[in-house]
Structure formats: structure tokens, C-alpha cells
Backbone as a printed PyTorch tensor [residue, N CA C, xyz], in Angstrom:
tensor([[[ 90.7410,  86.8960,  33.5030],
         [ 92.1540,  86.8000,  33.1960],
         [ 92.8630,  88.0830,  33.5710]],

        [[ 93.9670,  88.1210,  34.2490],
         [ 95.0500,  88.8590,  34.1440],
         [ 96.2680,  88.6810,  33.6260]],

        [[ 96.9240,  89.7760,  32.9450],
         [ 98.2550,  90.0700,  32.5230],
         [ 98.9280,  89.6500,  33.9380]],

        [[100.1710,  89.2230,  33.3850],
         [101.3340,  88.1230,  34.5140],
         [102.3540,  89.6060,  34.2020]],

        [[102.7520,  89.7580,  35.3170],
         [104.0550,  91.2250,  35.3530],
         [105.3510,  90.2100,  35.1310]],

        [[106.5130,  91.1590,  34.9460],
         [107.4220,  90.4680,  34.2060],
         [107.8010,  89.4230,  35.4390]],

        [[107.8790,  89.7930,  36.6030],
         [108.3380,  89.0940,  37.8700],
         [107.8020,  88.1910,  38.1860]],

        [[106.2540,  87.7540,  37.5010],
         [105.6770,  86.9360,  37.4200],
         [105.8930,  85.6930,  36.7390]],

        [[106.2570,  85.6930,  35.5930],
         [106.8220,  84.7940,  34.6820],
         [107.8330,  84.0290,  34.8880]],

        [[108.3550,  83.8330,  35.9980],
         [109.6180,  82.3590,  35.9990],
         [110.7770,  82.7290,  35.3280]],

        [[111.0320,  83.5850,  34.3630],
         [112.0300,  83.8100,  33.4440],
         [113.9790,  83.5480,  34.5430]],

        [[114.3800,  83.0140,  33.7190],
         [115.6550,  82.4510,  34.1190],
         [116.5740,  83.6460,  33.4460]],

        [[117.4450,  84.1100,  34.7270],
         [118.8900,  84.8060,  33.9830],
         [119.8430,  84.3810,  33.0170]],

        [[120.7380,  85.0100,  32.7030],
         [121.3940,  84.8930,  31.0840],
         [122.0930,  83.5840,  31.4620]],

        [[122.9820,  83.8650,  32.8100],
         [123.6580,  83.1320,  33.3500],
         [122.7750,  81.2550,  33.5090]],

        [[121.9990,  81.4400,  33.9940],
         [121.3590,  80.4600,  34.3670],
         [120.4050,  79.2640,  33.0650]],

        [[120.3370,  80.6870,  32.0990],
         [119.9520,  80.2250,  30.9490],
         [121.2050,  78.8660,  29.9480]],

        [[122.4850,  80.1350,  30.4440],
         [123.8580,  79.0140,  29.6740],
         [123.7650,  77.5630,  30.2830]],

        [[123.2800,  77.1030,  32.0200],
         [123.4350,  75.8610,  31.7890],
         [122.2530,  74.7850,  31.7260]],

        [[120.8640,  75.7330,  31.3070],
         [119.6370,  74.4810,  30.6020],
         [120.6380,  74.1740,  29.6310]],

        [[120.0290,  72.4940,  29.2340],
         [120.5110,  71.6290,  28.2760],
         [119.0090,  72.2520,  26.9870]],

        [[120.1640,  72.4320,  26.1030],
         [119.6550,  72.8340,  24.5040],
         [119.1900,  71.7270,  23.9110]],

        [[118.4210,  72.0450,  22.6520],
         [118.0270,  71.3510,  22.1170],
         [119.0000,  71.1880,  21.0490]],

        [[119.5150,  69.7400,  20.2510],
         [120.5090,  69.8600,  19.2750],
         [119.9240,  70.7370,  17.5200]],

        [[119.4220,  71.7750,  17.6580],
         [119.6330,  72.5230,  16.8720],
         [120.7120,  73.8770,  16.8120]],

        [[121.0010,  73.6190,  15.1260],
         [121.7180,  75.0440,  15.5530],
         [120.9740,  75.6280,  13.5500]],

        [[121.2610,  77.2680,  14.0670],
         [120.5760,  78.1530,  13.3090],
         [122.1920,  78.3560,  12.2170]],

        [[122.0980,  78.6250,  10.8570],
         [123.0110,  79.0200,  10.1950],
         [122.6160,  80.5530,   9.3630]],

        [[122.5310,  81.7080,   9.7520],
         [122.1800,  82.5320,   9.1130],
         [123.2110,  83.4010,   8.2740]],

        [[122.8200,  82.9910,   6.8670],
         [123.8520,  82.7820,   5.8620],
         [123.9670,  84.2010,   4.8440]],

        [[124.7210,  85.2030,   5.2570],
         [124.4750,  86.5700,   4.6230],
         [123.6850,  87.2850,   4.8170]],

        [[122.9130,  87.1170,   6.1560],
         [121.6570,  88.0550,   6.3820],
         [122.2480,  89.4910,   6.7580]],

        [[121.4290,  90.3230,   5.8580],
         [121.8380,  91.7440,   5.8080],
         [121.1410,  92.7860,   6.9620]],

        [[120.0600,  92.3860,   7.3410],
         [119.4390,  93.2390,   8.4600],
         [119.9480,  93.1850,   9.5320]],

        [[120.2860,  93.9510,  10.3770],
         [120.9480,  93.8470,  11.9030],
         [119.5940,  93.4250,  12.6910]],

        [[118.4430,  93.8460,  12.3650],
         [116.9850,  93.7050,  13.0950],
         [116.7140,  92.4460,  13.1710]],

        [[116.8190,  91.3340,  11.6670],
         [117.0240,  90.1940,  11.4150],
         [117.3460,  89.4470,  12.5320]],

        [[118.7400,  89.8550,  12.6640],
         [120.1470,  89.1360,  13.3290],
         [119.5860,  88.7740,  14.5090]],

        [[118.7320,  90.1440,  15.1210],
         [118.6540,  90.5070,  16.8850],
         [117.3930,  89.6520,  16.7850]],

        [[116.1640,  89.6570,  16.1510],
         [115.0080,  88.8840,  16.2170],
         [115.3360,  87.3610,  16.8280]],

        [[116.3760,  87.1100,  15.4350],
         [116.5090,  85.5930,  15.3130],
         [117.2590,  84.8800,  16.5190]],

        [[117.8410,  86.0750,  17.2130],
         [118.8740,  85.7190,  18.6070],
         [117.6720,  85.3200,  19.5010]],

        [[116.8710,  86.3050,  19.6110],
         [115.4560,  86.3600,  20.6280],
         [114.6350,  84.8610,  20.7050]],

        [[114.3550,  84.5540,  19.2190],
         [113.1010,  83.5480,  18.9200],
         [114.3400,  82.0490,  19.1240]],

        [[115.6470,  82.0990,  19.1040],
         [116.8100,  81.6740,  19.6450],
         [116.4840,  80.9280,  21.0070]],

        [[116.5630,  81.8310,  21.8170],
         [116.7010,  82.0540,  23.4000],
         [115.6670,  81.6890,  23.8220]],

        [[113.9390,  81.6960,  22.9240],
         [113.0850,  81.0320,  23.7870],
         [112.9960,  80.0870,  23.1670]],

        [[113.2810,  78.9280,  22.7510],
         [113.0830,  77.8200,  21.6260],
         [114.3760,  77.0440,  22.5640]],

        [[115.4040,  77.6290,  23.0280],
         [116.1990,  76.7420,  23.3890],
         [117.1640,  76.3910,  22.2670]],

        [[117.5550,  76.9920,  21.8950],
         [118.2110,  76.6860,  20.0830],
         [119.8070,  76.2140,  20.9030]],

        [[120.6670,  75.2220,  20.3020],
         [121.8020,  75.1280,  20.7590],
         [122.9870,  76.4630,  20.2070]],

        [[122.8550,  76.8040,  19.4210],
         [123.8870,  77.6040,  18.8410],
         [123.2840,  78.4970,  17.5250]],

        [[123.9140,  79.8640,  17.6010],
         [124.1670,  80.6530,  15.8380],
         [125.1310,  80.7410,  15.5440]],

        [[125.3810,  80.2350,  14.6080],
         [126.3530,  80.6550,  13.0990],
         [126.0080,  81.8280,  12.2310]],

        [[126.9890,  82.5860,  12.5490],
         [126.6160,  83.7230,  11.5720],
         [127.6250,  84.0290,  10.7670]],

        [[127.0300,  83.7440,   9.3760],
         [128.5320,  83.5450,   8.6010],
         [128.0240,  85.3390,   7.3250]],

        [[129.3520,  85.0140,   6.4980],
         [129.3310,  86.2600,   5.5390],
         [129.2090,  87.4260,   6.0820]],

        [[128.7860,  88.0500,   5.3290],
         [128.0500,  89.7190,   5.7300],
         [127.0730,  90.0750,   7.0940]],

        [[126.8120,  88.8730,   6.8600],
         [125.8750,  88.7730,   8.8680],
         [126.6480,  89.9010,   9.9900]],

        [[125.9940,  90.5910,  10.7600],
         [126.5030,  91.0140,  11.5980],
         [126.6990,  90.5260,  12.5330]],

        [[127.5250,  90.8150,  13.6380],
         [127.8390,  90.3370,  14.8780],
         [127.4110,  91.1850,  16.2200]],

        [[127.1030,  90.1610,  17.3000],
         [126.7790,  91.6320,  18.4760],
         [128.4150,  91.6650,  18.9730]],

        [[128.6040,  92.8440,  19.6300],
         [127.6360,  93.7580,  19.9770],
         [127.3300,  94.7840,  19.1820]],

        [[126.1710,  95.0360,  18.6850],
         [125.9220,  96.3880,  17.8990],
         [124.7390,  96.3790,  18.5280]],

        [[124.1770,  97.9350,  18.6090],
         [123.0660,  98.7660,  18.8390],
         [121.7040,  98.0710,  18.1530]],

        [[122.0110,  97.9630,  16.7710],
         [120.9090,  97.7380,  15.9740],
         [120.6680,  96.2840,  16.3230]],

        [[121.4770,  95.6180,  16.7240],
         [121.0140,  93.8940,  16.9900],
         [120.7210,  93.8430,  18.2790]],

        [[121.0810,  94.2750,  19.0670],
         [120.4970,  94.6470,  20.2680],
         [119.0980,  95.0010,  20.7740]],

        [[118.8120,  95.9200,  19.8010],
         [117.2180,  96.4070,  19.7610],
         [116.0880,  95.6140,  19.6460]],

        [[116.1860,  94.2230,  18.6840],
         [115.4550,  93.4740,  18.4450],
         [115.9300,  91.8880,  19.0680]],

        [[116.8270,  91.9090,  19.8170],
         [117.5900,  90.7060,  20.9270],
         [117.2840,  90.7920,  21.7440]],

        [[116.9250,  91.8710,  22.1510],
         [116.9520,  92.6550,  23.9290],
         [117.7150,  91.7560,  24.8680]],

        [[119.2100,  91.4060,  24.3230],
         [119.7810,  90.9430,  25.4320],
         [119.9800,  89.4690,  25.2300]],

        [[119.1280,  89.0080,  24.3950],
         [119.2910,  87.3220,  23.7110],
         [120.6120,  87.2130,  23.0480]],

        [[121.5660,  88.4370,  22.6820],
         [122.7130,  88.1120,  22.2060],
         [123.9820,  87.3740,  22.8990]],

        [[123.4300,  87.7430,  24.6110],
         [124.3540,  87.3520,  25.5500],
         [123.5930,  86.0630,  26.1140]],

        [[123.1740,  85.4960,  26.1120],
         [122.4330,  84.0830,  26.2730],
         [122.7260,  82.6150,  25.4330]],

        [[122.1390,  83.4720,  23.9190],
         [122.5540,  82.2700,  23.4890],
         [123.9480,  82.1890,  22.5750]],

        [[124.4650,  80.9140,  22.7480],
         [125.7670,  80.5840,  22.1170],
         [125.8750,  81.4460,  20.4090]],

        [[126.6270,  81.8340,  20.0760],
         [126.7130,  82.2170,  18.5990],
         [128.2160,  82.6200,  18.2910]],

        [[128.9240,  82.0450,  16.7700],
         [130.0150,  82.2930,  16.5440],
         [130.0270,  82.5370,  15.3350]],

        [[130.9680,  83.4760,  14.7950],
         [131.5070,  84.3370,  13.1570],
         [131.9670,  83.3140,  12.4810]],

        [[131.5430,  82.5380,  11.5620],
         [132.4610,  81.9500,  10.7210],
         [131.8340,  82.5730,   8.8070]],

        [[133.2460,  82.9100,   8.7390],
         [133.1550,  83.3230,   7.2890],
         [132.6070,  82.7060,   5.8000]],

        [[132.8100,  81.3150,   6.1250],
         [132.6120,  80.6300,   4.7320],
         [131.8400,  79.5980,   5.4010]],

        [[130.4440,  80.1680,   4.5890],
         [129.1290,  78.8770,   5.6480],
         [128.7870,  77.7770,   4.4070]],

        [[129.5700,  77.2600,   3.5150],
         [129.8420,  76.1080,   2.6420],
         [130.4610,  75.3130,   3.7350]],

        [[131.8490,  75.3470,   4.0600],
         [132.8830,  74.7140,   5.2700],
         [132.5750,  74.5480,   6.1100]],

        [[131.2360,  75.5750,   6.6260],
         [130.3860,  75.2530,   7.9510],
         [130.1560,  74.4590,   8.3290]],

        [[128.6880,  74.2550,   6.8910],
         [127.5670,  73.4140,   6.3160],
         [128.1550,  71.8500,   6.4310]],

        [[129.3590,  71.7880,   5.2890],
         [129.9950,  70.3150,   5.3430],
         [130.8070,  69.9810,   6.9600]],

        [[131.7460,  71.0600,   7.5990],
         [132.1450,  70.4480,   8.6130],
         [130.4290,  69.8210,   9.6790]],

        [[129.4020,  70.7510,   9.9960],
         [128.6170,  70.4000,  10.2970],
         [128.1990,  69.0160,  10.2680]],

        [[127.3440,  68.4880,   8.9680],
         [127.4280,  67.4690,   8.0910],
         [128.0980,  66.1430,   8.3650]],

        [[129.4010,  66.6920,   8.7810],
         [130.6830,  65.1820,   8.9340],
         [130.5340,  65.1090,  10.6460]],

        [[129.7840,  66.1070,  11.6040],
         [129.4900,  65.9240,  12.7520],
         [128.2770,  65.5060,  12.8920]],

        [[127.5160,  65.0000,  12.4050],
         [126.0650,  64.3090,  11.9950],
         [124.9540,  65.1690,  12.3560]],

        [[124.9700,  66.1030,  11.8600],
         [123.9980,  67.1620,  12.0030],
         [123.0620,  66.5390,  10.5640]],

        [[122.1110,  66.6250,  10.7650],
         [121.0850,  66.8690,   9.7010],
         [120.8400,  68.0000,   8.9090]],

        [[120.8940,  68.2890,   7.6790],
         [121.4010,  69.6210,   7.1750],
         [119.7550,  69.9360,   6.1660]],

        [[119.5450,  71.3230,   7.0640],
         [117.7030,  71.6050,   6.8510],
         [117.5030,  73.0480,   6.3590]],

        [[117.7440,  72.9680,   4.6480],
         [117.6590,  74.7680,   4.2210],
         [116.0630,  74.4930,   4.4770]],

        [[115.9630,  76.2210,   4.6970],
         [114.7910,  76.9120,   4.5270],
         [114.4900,  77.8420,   2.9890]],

        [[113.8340,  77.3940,   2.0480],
         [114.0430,  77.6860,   0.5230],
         [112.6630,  76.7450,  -0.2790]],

        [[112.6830,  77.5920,  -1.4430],
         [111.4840,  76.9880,  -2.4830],
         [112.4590,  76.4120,  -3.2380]],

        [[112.5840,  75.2510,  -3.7270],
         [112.9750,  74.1960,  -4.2600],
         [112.3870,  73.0410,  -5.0560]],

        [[113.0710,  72.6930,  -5.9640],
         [112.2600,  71.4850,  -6.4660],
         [112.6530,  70.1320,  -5.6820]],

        [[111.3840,  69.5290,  -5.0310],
         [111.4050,  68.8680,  -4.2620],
         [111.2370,  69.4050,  -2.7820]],

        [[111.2810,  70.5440,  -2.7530],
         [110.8270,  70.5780,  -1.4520],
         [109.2500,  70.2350,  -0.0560]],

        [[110.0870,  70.1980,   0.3380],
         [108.5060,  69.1430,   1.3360],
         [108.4370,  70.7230,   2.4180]],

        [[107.0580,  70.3330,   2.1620],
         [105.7960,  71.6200,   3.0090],
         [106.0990,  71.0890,   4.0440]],

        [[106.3280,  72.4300,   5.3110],
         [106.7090,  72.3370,   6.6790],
         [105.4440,  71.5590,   7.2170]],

        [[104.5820,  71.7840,   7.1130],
         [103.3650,  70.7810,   7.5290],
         [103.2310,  69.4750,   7.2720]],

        [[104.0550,  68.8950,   6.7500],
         [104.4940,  67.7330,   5.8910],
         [105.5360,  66.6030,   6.4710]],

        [[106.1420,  67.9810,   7.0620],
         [107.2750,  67.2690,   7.7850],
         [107.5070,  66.8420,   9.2320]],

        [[108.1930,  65.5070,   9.3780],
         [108.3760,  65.0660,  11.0620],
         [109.3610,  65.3600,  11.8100]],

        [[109.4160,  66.0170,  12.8380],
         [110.8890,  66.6490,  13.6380],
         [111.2590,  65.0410,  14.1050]],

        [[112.1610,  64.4050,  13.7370],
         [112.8960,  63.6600,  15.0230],
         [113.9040,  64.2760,  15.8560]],

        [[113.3580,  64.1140,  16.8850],
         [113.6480,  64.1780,  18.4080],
         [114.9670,  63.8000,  18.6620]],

        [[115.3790,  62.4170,  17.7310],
         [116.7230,  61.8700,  18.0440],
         [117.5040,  62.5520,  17.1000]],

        [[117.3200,  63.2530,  16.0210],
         [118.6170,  63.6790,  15.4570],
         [118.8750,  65.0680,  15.6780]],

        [[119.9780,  65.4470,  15.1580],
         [120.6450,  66.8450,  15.4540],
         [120.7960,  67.3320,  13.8800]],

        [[119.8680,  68.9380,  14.2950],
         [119.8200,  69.3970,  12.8660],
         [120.4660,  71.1630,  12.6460]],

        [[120.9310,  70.8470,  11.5100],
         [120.9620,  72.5270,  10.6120],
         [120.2320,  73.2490,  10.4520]],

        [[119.4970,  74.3550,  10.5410],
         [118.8010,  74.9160,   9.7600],
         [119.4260,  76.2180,   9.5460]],

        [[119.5520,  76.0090,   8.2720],
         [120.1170,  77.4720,   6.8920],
         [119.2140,  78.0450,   6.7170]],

        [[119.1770,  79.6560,   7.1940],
         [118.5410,  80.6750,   7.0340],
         [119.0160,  81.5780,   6.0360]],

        [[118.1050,  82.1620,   4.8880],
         [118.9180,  82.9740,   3.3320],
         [118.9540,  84.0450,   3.4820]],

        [[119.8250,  84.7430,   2.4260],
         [119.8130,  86.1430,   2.4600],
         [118.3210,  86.8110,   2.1820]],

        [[117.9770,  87.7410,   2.8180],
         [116.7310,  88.2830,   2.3720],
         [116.2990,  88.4010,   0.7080]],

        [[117.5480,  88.6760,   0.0640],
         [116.9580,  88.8100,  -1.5120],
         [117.1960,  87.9060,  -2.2990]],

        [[118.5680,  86.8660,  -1.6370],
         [118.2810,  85.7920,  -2.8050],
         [118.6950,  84.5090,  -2.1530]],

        [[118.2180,  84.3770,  -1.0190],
         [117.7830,  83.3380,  -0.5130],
         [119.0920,  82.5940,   0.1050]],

        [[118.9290,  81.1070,   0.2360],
         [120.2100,  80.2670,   0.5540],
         [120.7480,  79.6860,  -0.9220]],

        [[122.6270,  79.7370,  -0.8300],
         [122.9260,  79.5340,  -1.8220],
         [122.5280,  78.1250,  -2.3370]],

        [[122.9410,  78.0320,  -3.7180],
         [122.8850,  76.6970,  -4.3210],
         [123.7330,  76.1580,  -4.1180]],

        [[125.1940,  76.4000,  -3.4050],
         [125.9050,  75.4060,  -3.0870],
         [125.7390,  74.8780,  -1.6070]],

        [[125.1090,  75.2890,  -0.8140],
         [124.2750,  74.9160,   0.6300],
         [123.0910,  74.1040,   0.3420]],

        [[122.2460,  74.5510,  -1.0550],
         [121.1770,  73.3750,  -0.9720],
         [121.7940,  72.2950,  -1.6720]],

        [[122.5510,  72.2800,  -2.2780],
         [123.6390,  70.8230,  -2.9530],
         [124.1300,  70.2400,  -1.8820]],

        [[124.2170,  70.7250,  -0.0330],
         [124.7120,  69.5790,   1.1080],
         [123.2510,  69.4740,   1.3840]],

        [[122.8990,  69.9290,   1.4360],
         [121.7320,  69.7640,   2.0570],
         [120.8600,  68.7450,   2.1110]],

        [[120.4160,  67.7270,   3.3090],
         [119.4130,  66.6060,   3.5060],
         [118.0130,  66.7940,   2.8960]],

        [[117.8090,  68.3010,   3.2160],
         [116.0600,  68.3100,   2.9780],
         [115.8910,  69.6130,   2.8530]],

        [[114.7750,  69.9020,   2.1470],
         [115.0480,  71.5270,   1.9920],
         [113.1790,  71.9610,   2.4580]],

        [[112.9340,  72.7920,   3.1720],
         [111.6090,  72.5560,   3.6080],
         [110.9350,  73.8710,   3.1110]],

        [[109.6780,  74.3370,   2.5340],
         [109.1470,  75.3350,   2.6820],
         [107.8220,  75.3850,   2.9800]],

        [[107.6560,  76.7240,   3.8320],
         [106.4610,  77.1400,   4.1610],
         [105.5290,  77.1580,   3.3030]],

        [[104.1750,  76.4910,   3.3400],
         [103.2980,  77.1730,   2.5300],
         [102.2690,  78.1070,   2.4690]],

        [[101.9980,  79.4660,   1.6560],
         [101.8330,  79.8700,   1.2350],
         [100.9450,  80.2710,   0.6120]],

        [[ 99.5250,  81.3920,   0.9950],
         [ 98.4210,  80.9830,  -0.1400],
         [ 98.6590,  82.7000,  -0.7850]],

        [[ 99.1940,  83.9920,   0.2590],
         [ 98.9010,  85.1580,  -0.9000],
         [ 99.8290,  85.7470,  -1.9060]],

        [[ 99.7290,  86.7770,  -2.5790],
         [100.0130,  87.2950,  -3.4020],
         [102.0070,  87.0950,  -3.0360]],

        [[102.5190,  87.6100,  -2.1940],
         [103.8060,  87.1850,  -1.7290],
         [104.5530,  85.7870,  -2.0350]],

        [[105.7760,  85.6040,  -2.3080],
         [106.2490,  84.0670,  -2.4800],
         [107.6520,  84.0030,  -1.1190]],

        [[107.5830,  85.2190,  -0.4340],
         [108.3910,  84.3340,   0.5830],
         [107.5790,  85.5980,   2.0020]],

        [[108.2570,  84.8490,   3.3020],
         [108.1700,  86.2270,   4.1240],
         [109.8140,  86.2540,   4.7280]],

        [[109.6610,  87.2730,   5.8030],
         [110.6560,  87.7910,   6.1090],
         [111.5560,  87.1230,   6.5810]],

        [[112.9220,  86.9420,   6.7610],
         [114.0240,  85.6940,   7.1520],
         [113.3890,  85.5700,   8.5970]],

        [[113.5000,  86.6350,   9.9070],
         [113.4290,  86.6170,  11.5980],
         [111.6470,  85.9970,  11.3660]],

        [[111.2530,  86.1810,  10.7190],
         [109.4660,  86.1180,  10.8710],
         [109.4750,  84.4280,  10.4840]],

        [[110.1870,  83.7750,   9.5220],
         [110.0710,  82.2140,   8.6910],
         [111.1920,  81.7230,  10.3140]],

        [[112.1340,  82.2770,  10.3470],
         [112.9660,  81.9930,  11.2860],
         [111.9040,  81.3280,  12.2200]],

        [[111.3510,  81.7060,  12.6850],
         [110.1320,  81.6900,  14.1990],
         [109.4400,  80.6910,  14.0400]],

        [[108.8280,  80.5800,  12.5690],
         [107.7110,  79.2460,  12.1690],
         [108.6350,  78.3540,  12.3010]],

        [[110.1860,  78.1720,  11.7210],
         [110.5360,  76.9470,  11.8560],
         [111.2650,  76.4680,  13.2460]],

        [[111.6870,  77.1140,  13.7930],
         [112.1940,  77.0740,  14.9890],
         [111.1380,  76.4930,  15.8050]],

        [[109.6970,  77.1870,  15.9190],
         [108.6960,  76.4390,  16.7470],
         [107.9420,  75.2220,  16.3020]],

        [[108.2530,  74.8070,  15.1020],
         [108.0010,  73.4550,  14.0440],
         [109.0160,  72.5460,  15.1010]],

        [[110.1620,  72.9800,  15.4650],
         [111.3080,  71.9830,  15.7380],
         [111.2020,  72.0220,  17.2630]],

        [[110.9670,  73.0170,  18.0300],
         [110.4770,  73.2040,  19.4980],
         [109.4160,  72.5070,  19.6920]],

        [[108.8540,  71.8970,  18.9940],
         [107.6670,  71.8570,  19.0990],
         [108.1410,  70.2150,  18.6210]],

        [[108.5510,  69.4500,  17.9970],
         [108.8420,  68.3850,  17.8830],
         [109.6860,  67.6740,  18.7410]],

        [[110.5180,  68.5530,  19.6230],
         [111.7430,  67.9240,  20.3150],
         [110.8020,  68.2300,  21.9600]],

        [[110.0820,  68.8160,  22.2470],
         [109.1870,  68.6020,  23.4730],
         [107.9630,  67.7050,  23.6070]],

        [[107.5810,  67.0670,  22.6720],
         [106.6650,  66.6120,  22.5790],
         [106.5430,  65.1360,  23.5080]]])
């Protein structure tokens, strides 16, 4: 085996990236406080094919330095827009037939291993604040609320790191 150099890899420009057809997901990251977060989740974004970010509340926006660092450039690729109040989001979303998919421990929630991506619908997924998660008035629209499971000492992991498992749960259902 050899390592493939970057020129090797097929990789498509930013430009060229805007007109592949997306997959109908879009990411809602709802008060996330890390700029590192922000830039990860743009990245794991851009290779998943994600249709869109919502970055509502306190979320940062590019262009900044610090989201940049962990985007490397995924900020200018994939689609993403500021909206302030991600309740109004959530429901305008919702009334556009999005499927509405927190990421959260819940009663009732169904283990990501548990669950079936359909291919034919178009979904939400609400990403929480690092310390206290997605609100309770987002899991009150909400269709389904899914969580990872879990065997150590920890009860959640990091928003950009859960971001990735579910994103490739749903990449992974809509290519199949």
C-alpha cells in the first residue's frame, strides 16, 4: 500500500462542489459555543454532502480565524445561514416537510443503531449546546430524538465528534 498525495484523490473545487446535488439533509447547530465545533462540523458537512447549516443563537459565523482552522475552507463550500431563533427555524422547517431529528438523551429515545435512514425523506438534524444540550422546546417539534450509545464512564461526547457519527449514519443511508 501507498499513501495517495493530495493530487491524487479526485477532490472537486469549492466551486464545483456548489453544483453536486446534496443530500436533503440539513444540520441545525443550536447555540454551539466553540468556534472549533462550528469549523469541524462545516468539514464533516462538505464530505457527507450535507444540503445546508443553520447556525442559529450564539453560534458563530465564518468568516473567523478560529472556524476556519478546523473547516479548512469547508466554510466556503457548503451552504450555511444565521438565523437567530432556531424554535422558528425548527417549525418553519417542519411546515416544509423536513423530518425533524434532535440529537439528545431522552425519554424515548431510539439508539442510532436502531434506527432506519429513509432515503426518501428530508431531514433536520439539531445539534446542542455543548453543556446543556438541545432545548426542550426543539425536542417538543421534534419527530424523533436519537441517541448514541454509550458504554463508558462519560454520558455524552463532543457536539463536531457526535456531529460525524450521525451525519455518516445518514450518508450512509442515503447512498446505499
Amino acid at each position: 500500500m501507498r499513501k495517495l498525495k493530495l493530487d491524487e484523490l479526485g477532490r472537486v473545487s469549492a466551486e464545483e462542489y456548489k453544483e453536486i446535488e446534496k443530500h436533503p439533509i440539513v444540520v441545525v447547530l443550536d447555540n454551539v459555543r466553540s468556534m472549533h465545533n462550528v469549523g469541524a462540523v462545516f468539514r464533516t458537512s462538505d464530505a457527507f454532502l450535507i444540503e445546508k447549516i443553520y447556525l442559529c443563537g450564539i453560534t458563530a459565523t465564518p468568516p473567523h480565524k478560529e472556524i476556519h482552522k478546523t473547516a479548512i475552507g469547508a466554510e466556503n463550500s457548503v451552504d450555511w445561514e444565521y438565523v437567530q431563533d432556531s424554535n422558528e427555524l425548527v417549525s418553519k422547517l417542519k411546515e416544509d416537510g423536513y423530518k425533524i431529528v434532535t440529537i439528545e438523551q431522552t425519554e424515548g429515545s431510539v439508539l442510532l443503531n436502531e434506527f432506519d435512514v429513509d432515503p426518501t425523506q428530508k431531514y433536520v438534524i439539531v445539534m446542542g449546546n455543548e453543556v446543556d444540550g438541545v432545548q426542550q422546546t426543539i425536542i417538543d417539534q421534534c419527530d424523533t430524538c436519537i441517541e448514541i450509545p454509550q458504554s463508558g464512564t462519560k454520558h455524552s461526547l463532543n457536539v463536531s465528534v457526535c456531529t460525524g457519527i450521525i451525519l455518516w449514519k445518514w450518508y450512509e443511508g442515503f447512498i446505499r
